[in-house]
N, CA, C, O and CB atoms as a CASP TS submission, in Angstrom:
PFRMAT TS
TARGET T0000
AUTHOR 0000-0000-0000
METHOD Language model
MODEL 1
PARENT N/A
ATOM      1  N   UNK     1    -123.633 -90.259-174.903  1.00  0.00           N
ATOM      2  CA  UNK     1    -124.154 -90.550-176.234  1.00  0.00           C
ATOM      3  C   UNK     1    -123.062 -90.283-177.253  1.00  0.00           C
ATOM      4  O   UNK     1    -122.383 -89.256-177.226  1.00  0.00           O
ATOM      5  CB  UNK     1    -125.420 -89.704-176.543  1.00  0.00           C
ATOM      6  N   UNK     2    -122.932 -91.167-178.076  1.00  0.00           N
ATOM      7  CA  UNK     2    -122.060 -91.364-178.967  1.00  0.00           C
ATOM      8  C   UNK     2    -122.887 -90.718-180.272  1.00  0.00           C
ATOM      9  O   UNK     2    -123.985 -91.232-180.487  1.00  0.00           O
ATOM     10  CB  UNK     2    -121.603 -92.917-179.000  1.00  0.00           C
ATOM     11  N   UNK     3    -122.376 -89.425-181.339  1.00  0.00           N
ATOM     12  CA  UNK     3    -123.181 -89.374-182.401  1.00  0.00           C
ATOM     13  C   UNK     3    -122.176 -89.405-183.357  1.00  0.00           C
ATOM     14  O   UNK     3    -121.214 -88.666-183.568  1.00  0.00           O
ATOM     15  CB  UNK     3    -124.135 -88.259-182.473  1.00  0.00           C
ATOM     16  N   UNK     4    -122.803 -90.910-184.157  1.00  0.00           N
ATOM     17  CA  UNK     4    -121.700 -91.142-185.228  1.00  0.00           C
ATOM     18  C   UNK     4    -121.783 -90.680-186.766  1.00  0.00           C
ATOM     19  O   UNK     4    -121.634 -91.340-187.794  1.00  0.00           O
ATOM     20  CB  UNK     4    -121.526 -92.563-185.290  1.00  0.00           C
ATOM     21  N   UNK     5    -122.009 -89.614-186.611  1.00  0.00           N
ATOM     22  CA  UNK     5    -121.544 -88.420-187.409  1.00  0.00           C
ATOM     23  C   UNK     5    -120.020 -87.651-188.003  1.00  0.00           C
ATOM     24  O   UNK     5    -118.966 -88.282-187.916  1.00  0.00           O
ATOM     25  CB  UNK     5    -122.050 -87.609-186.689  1.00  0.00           C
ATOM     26  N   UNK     6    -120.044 -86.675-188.416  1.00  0.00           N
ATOM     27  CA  UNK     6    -118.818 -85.982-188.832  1.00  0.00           C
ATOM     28  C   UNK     6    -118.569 -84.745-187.961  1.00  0.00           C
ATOM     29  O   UNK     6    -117.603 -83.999-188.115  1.00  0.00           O
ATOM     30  CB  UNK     6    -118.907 -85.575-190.323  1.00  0.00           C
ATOM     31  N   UNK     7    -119.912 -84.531-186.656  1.00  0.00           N
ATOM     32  CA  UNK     7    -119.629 -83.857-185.912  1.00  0.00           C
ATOM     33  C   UNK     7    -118.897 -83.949-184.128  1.00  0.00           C
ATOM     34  O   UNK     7    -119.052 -85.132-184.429  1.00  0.00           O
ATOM     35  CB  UNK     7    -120.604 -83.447-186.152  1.00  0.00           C
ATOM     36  N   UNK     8    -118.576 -83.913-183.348  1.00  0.00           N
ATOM     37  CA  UNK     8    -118.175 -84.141-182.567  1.00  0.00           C
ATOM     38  C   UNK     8    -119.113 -82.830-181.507  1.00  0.00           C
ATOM     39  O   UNK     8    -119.330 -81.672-181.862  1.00  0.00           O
ATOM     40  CB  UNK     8    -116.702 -84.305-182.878  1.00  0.00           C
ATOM     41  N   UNK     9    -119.536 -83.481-180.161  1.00  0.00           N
ATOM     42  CA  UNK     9    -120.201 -82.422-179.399  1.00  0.00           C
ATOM     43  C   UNK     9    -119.647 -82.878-178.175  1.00  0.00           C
ATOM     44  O   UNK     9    -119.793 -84.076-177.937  1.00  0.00           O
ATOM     45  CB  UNK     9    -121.835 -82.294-179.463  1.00  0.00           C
ATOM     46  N   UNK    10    -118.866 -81.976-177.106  1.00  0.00           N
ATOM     47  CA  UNK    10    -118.250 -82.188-176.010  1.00  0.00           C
ATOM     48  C   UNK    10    -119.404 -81.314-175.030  1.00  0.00           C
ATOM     49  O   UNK    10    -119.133 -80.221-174.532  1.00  0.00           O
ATOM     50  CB  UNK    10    -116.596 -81.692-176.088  1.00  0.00           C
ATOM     51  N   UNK    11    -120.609 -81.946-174.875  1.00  0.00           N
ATOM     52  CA  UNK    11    -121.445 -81.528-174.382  1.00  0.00           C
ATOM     53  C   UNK    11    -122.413 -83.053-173.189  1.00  0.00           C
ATOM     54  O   UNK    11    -123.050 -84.070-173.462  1.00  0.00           O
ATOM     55  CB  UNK    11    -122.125 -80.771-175.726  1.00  0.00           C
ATOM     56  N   UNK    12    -122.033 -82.437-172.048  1.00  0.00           N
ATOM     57  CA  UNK    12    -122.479 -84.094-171.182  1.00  0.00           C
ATOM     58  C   UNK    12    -124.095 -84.115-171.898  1.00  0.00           C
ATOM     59  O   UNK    12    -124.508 -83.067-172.394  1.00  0.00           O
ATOM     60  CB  UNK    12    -122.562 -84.023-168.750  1.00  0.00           C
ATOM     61  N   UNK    13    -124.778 -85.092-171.913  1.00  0.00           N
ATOM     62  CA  UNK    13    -125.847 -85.326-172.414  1.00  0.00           C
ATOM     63  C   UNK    13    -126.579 -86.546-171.212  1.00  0.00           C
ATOM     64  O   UNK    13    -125.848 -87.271-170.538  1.00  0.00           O
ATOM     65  CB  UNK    13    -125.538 -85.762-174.008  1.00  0.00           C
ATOM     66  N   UNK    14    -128.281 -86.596-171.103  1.00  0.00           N
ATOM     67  CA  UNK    14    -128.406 -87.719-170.385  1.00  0.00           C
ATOM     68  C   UNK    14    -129.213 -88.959-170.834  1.00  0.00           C
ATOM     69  O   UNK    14    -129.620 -88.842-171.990  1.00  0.00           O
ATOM     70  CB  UNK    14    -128.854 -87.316-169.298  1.00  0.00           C
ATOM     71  N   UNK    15    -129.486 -89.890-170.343  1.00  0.00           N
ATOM     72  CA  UNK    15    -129.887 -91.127-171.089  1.00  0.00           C
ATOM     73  C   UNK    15    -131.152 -90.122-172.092  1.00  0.00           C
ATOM     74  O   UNK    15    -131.209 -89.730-173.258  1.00  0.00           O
ATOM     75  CB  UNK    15    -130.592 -92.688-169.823  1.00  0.00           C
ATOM     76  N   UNK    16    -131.774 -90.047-171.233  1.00  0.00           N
ATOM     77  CA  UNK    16    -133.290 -89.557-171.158  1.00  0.00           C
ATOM     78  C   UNK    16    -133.595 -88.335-172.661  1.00  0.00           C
ATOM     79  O   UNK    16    -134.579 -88.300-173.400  1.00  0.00           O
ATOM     80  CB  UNK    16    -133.504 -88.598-169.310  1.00  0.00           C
ATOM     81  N   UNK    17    -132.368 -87.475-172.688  1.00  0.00           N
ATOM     82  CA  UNK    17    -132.246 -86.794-174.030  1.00  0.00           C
ATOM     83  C   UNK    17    -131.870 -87.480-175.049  1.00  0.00           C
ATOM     84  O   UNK    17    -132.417 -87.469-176.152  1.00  0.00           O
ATOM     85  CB  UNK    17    -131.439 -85.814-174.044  1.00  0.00           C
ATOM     86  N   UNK    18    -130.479 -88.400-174.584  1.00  0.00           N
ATOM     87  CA  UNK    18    -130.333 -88.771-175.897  1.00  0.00           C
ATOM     88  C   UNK    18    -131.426 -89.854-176.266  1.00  0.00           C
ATOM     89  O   UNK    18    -131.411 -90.065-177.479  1.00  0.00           O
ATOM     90  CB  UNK    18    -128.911 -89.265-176.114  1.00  0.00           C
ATOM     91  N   UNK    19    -132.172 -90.446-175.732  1.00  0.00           N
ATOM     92  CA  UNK    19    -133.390 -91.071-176.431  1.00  0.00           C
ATOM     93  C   UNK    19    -134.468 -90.488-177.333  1.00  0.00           C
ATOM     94  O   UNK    19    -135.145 -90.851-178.295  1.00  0.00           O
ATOM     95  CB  UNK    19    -134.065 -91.541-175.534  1.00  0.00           C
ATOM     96  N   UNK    20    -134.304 -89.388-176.550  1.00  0.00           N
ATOM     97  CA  UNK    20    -135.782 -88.584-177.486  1.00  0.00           C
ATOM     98  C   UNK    20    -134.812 -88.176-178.494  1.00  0.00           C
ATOM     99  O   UNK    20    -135.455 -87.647-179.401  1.00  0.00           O
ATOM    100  CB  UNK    20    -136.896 -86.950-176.667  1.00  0.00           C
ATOM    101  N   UNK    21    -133.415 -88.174-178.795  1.00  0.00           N
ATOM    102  CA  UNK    21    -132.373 -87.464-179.956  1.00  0.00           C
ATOM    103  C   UNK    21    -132.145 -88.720-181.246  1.00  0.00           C
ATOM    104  O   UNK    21    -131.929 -88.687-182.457  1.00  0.00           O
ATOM    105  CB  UNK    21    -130.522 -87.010-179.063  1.00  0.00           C
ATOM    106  N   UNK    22    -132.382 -90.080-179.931  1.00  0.00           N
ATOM    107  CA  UNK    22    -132.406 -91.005-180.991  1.00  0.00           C
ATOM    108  C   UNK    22    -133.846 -91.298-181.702  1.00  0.00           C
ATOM    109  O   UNK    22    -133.682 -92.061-182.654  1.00  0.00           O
ATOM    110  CB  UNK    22    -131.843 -92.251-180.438  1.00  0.00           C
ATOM    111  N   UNK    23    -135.215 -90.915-181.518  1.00  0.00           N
ATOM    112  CA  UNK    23    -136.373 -91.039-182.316  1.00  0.00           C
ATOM    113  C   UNK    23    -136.419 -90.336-183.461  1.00  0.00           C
ATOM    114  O   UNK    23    -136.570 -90.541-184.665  1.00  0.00           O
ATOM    115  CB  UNK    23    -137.417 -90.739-181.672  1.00  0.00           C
ATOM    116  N   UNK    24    -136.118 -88.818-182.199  1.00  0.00           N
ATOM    117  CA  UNK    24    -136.284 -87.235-183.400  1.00  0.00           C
ATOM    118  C   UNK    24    -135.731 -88.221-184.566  1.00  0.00           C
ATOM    119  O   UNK    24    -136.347 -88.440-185.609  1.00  0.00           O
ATOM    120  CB  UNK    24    -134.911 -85.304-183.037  1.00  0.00           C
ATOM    121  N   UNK    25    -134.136 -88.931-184.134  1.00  0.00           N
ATOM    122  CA  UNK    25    -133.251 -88.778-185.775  1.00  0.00           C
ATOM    123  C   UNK    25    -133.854 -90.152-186.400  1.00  0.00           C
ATOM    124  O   UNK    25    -133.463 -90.279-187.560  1.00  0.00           O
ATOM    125  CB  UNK    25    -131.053 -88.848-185.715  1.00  0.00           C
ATOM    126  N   UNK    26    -134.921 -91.509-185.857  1.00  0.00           N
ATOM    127  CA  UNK    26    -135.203 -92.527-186.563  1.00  0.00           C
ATOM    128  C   UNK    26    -136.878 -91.738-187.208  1.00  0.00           C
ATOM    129  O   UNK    26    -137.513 -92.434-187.999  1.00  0.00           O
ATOM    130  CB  UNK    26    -135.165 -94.116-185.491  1.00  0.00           C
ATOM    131  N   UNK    27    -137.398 -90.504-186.866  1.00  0.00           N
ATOM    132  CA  UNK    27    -138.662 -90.587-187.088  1.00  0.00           C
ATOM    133  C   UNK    27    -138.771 -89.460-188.227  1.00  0.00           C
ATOM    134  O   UNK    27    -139.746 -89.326-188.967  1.00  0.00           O
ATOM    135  CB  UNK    27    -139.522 -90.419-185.763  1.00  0.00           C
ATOM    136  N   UNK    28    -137.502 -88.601-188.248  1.00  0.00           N
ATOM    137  CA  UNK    28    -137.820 -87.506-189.368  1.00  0.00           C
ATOM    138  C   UNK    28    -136.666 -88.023-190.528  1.00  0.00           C
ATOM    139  O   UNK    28    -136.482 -87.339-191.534  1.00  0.00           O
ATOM    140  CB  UNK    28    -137.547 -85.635-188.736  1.00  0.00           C
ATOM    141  N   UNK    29    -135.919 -89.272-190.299  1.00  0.00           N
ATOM    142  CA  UNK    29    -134.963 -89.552-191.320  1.00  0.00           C
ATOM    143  C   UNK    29    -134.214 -88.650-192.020  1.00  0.00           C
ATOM    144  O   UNK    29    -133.998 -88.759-193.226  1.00  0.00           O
ATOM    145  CB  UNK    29    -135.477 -90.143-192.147  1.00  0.00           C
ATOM    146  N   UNK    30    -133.721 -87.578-191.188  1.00  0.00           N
ATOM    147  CA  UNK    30    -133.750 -86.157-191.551  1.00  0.00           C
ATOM    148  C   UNK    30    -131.814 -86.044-191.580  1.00  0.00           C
ATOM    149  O   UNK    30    -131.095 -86.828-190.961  1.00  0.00           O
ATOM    150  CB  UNK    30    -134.812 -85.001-190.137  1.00  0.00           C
ATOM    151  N   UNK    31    -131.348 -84.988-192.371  1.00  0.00           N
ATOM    152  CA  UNK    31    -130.043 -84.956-192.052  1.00  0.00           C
ATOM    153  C   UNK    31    -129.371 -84.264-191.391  1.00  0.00           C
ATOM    154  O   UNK    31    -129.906 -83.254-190.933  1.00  0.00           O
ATOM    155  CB  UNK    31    -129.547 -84.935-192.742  1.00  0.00           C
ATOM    156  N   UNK    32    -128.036 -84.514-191.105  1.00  0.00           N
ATOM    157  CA  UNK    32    -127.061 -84.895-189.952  1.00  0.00           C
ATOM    158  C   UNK    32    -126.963 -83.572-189.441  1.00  0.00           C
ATOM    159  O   UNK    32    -126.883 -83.354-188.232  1.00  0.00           O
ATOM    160  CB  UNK    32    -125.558 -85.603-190.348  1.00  0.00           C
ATOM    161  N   UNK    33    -126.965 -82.775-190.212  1.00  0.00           N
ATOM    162  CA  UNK    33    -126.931 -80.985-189.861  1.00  0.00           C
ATOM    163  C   UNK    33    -128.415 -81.332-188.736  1.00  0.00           C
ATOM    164  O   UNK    33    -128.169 -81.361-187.530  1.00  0.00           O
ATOM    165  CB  UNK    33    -127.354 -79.455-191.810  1.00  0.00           C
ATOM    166  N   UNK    34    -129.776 -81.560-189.162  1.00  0.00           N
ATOM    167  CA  UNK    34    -130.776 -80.974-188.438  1.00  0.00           C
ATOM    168  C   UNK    34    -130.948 -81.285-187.274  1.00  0.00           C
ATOM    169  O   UNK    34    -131.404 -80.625-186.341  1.00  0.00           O
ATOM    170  CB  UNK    34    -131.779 -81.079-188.896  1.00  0.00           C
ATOM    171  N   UNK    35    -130.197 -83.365-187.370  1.00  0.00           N
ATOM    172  CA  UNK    35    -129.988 -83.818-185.691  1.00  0.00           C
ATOM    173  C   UNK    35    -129.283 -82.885-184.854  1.00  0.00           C
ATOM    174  O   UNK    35    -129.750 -82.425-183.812  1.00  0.00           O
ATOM    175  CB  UNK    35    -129.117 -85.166-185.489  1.00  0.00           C
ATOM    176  N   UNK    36    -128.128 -82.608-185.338  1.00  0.00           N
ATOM    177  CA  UNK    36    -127.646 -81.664-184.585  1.00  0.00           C
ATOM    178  C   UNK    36    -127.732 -80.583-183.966  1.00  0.00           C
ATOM    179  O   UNK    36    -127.156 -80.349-182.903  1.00  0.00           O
ATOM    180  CB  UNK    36    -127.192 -81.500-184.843  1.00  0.00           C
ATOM    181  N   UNK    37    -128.714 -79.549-184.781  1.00  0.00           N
ATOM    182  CA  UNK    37    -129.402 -78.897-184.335  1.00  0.00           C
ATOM    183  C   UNK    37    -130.467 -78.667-182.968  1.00  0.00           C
ATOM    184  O   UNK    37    -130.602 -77.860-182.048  1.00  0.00           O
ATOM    185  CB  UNK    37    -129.677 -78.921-185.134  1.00  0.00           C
ATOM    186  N   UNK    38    -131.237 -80.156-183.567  1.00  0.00           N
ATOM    187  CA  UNK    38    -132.159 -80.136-182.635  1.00  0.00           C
ATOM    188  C   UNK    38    -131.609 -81.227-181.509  1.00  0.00           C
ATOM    189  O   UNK    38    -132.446 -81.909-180.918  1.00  0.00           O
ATOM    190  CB  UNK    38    -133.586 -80.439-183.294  1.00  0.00           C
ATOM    191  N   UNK    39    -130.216 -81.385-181.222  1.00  0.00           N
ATOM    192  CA  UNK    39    -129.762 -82.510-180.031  1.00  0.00           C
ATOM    193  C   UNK    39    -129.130 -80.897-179.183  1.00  0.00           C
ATOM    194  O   UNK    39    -128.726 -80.982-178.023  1.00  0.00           O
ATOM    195  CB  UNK    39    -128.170 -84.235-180.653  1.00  0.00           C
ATOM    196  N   UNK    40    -129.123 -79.690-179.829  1.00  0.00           N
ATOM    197  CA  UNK    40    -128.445 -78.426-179.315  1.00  0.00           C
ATOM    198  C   UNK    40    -129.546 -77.970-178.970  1.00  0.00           C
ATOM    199  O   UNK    40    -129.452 -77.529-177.824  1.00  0.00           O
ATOM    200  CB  UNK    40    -127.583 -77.489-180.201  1.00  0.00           C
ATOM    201  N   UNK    41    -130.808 -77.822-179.492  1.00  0.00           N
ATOM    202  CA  UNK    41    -132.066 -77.285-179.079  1.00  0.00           C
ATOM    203  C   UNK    41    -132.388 -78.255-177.887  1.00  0.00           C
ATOM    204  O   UNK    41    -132.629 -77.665-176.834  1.00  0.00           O
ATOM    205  CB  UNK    41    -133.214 -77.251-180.301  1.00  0.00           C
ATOM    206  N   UNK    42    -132.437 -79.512-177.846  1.00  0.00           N
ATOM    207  CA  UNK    42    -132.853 -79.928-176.804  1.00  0.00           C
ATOM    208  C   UNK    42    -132.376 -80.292-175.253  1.00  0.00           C
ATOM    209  O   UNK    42    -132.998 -80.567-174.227  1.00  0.00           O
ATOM    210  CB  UNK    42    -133.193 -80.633-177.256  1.00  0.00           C
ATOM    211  N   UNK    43    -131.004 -80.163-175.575  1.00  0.00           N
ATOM    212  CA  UNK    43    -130.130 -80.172-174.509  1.00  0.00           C
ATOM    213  C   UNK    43    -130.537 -78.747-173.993  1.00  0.00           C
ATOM    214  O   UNK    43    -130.854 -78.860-172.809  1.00  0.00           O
ATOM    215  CB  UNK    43    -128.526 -80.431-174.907  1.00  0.00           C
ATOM    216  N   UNK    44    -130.656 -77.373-174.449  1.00  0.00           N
ATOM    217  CA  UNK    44    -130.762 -76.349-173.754  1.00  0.00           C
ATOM    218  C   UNK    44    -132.413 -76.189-173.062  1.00  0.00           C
ATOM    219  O   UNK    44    -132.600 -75.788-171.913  1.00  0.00           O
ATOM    220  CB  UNK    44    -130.277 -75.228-174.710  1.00  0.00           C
ATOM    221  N   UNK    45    -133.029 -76.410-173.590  1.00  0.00           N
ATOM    222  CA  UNK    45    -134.413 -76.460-173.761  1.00  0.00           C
ATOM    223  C   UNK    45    -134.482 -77.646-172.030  1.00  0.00           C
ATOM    224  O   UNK    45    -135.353 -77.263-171.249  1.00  0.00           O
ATOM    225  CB  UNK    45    -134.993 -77.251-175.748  1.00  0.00           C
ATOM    226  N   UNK    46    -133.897 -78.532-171.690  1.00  0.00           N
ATOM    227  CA  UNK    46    -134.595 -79.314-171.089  1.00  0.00           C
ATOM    228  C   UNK    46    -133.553 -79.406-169.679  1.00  0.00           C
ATOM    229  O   UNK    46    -133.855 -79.553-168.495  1.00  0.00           O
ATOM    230  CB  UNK    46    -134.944 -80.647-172.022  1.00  0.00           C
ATOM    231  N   UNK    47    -132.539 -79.291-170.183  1.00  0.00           N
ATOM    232  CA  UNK    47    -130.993 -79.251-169.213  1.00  0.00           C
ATOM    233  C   UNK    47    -130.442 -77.940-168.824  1.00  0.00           C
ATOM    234  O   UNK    47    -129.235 -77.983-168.584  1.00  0.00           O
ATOM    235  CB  UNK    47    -129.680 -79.898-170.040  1.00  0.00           C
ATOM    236  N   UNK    48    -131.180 -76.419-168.656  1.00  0.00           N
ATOM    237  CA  UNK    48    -130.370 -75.891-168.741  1.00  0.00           C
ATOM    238  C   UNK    48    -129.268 -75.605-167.650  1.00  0.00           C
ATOM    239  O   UNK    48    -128.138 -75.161-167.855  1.00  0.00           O
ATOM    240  CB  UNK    48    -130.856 -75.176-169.175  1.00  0.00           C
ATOM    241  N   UNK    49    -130.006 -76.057-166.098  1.00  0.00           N
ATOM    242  CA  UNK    49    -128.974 -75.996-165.155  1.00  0.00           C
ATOM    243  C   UNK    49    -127.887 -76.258-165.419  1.00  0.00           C
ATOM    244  O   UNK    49    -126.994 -75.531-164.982  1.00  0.00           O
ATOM    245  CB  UNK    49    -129.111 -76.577-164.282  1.00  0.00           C
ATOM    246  N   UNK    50    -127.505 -77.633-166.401  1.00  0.00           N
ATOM    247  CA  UNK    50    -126.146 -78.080-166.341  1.00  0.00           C
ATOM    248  C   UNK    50    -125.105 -77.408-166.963  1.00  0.00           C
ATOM    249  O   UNK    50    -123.942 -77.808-167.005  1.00  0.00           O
ATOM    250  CB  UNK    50    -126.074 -79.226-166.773  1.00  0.00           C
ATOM    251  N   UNK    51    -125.666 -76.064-167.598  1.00  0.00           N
ATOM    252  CA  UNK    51    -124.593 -75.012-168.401  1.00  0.00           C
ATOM    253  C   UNK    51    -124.048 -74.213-167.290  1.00  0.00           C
ATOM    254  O   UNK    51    -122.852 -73.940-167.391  1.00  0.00           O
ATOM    255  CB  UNK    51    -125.333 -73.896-169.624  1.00  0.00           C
ATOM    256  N   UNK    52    -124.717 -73.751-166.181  1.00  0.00           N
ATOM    257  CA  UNK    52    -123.532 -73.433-165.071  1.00  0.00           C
ATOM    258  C   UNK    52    -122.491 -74.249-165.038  1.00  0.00           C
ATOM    259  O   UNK    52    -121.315 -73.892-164.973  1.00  0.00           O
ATOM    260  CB  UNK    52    -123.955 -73.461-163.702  1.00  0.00           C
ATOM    261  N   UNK    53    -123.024 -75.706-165.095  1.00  0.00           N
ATOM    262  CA  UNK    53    -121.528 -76.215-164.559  1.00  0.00           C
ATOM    263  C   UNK    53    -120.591 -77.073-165.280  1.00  0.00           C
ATOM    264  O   UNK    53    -119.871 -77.986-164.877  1.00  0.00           O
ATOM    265  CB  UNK    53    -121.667 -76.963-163.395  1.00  0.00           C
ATOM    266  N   UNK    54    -120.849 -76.333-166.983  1.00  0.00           N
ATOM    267  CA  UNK    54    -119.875 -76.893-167.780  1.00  0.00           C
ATOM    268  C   UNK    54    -119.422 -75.835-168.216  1.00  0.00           C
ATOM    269  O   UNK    54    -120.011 -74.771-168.407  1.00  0.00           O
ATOM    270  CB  UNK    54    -120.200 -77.821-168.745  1.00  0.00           C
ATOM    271  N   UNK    55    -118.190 -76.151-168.410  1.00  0.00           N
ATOM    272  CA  UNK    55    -117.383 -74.731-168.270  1.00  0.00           C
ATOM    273  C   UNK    55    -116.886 -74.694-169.963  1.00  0.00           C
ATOM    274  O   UNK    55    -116.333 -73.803-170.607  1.00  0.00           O
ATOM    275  CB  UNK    55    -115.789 -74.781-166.880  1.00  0.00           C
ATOM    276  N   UNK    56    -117.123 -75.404-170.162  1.00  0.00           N
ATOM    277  CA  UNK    56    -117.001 -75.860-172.404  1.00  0.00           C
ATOM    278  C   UNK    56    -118.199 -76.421-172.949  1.00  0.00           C
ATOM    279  O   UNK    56    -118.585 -77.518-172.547  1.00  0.00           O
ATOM    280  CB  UNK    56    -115.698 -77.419-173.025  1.00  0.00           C
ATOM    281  N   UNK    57    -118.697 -75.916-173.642  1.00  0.00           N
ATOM    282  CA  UNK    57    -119.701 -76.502-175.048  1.00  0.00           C
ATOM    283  C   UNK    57    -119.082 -76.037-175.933  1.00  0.00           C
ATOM    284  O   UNK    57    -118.480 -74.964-175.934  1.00  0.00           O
ATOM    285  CB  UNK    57    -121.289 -76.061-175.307  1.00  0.00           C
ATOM    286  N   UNK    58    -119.222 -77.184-177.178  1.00  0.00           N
ATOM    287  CA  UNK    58    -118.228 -76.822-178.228  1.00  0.00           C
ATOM    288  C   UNK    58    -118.974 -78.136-179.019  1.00  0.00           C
ATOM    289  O   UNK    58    -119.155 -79.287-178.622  1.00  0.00           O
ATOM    290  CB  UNK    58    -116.289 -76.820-177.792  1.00  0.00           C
ATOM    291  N   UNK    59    -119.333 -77.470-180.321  1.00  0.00           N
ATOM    292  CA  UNK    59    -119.915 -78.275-181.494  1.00  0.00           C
ATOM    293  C   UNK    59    -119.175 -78.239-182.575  1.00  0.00           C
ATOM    294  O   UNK    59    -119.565 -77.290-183.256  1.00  0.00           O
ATOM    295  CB  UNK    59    -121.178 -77.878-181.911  1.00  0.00           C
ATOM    296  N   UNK    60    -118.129 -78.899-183.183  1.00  0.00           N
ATOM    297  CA  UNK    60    -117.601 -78.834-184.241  1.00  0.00           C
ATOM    298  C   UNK    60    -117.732 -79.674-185.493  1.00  0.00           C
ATOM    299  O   UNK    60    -117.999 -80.875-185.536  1.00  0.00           O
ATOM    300  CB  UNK    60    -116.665 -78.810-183.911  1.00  0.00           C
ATOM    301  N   UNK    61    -117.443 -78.647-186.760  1.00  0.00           N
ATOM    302  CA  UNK    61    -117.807 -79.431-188.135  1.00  0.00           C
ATOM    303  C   UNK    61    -116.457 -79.520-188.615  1.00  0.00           C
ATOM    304  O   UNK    61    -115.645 -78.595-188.644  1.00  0.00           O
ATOM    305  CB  UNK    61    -118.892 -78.644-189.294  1.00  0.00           C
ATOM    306  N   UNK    62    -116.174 -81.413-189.210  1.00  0.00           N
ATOM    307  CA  UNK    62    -115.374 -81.392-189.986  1.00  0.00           C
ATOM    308  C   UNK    62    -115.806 -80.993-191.795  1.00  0.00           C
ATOM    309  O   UNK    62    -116.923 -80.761-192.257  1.00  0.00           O
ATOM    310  CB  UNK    62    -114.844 -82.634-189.640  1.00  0.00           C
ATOM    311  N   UNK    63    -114.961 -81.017-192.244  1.00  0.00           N
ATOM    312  CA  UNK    63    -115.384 -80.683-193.941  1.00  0.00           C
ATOM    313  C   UNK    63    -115.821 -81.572-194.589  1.00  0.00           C
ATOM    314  O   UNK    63    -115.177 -82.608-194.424  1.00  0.00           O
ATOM    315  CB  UNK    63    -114.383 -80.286-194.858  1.00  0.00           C
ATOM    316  N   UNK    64    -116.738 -81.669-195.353  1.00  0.00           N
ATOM    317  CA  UNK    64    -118.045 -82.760-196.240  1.00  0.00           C
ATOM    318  C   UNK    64    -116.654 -83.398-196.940  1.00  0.00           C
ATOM    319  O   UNK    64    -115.667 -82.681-197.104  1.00  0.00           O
ATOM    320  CB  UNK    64    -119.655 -81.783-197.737  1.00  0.00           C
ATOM    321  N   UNK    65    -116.668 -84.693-197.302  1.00  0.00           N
ATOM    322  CA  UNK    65    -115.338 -85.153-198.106  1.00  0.00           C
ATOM    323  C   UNK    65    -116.051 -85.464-199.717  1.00  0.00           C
ATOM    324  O   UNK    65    -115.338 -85.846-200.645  1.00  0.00           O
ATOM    325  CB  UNK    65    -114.482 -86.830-197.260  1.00  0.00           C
TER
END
């Protein structure tokens, strides 16, 4: 999943999340901070096996221009 944002997330993701990541963000029209949030809440929440076997998560903010 591609999130074309100002954030960057080096976090594997699967079809199946990022769909419910793409409603959350068409159904609360909500901003870019809260997707993010809740694409971090839901990846842990539903995936957590796959944090054994990533050895990096890393969410970074560039600066508002």
């Amino acid at each position: 999943m591609i999130i074309p944002f100002k954030y960057r997330m080096d976090v594997p993701i699967s079809n199946s999340l990022a769909g419910k990541l793409s409603n959350y963000a068409q159904d609360m029209q909500t901003d870019e901070e809260s997707i993010i949030l809740e694409a971090l809440t839901m990846y842990l929440e539903s995936e957590p096996c796959q944090l054994i076997h990533t050895p990096r998560i890393t969410a970074g903010l560039r600066p508002r221009k």
